[in-house]
Steps between C-alpha positions, in 0.01 A plus 500: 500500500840688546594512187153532355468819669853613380436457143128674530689784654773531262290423182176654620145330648404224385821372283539225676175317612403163640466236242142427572405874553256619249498139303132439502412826333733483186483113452267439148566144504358248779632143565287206307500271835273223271862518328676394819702146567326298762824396660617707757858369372642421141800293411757655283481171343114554342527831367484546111756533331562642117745355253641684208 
């Protein structure tokens, strides 16, 4: 918070915010959760893969 505070002093309010601050408002796109795995875990071994 330090150093968050440092920068918004030296570069002005606002320059350097939270990474969820203000997210909600500006995000167009939404997450397609019917798109989802239904593993909580996935093996390196079963992802696709693509071959040239």
């Amino acid at each position: 918070m330090a150093a968050m505070n440092a920068c918004n002093a030296r570069f002005g309010r606002g320059a350097v915010v939270p990474a969820r601050a203000g997210l909600t408002e500006k995000r167009t796109w939404s997450t397609k959760f019917e798109m989802r795995s239904p593993r909580y875990t996935t093996q390196v071994t079963e992802l696709p893969t693509a071959h040239a």
